[in-house]
N, C-alpha and C positions, 0 to 999 in steps of 0.2 A: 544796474539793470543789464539785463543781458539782450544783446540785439543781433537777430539772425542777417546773414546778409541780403535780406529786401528791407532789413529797417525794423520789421516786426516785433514788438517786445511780446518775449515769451511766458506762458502761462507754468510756472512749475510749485510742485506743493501745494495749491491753492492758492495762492500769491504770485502777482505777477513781476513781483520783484525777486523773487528767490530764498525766499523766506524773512527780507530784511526789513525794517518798518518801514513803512510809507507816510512820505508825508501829508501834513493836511491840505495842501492844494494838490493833490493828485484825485480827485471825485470821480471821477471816470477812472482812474485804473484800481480805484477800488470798490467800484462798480461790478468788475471784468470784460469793460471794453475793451476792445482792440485798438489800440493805436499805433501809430508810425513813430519810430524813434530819430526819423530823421525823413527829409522830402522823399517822396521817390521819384524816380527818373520818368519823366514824362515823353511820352509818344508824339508823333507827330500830327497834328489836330485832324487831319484827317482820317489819319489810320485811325485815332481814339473815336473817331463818326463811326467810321466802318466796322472797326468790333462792334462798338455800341447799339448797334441797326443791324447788324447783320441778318439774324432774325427777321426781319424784315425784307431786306434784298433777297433771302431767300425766296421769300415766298411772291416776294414780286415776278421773282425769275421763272417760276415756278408757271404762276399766273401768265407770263408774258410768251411763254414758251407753247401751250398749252394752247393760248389763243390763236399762236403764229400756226401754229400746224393745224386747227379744225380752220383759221380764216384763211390761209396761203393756199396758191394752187400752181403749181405744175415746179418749175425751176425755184419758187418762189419758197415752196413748202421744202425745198432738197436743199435751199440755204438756210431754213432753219433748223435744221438738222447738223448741220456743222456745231455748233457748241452743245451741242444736247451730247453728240456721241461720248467726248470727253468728259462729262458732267457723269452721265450714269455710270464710267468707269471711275470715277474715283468716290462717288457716292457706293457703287460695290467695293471701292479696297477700302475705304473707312470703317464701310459696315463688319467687313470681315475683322480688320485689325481692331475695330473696340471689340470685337467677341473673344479676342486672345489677351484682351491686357493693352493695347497699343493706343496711346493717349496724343501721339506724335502727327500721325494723319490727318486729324482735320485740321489742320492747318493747311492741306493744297488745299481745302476749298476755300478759305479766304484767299488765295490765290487763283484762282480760278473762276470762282462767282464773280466777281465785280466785271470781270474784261467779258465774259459768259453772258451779263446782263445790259453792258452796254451795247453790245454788238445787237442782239433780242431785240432793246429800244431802236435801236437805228434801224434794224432792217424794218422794224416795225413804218416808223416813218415813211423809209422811202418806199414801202409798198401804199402804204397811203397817198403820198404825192403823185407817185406813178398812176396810181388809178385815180385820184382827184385830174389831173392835169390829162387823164385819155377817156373822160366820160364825156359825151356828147352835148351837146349846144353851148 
């Protein structure tokens, strides 16, 4: 069997062996499953959450950002605007570079979003405590 280097056995002629017989406990690659011809190299459990969900942190950040500027007011609204300004420039070079072919860019935003989203949560926080802890009686 032929095996590309991530492990994946390839489909050629019709057969995913390369024309040669298969044997009878192969049911799945005579199927035309995809399998692994060997483990692959596994990520570190968090980064495997964080592609996994990304999708999701997205639009939490999305959400989070969104709230922080119609609820924040005055210096409070100008710190949530620190990670927005970055976000929309590299949300404009993604957008630009997948219109040419460029498949390499989104990757800043997984570099970008999580530290983008944490900082969002926090400031959210402490404008909540701040105003919890200076409301009257």
């Amino acid at each position: 069997m032929r095996t590309s280097t991530l492990g994946f056995i390839h489909r050629s002629g019709g057969y995913l062996t390369g024309g040669r017989s298969l044997p009878t406990s192969c049911s799945k690659l005579q199927q035309g499953r995809w399998r692994f011809g060997r483990k692959p190299a596994r990520l570190d459990p968090m980064v495997d959450h964080i592609i996994d969900h990304f999708d999701s942190y997205a639009a939490i950040y999305v959400l989070a950002q969104l709230t922080a500027l119609w609820w924040m007011r005055g210096w409070w609204r100008a710190a949530a605007l620190v990670p927005l300004v970055p976000m929309v420039a590299v949300v404009a070079l993604v957008i630009a570079a997948s219109g040419s072919g460029g498949n390499v860019t989104p990757v800043l935003l997984f570099f970008l979003l999580p530290p983008a989203l944490i900082y969002i949560l926090v400031l959210h926080m402490v404008v909540f405590i701040v105003r919890w802890r200076s409301r009257p009686g």
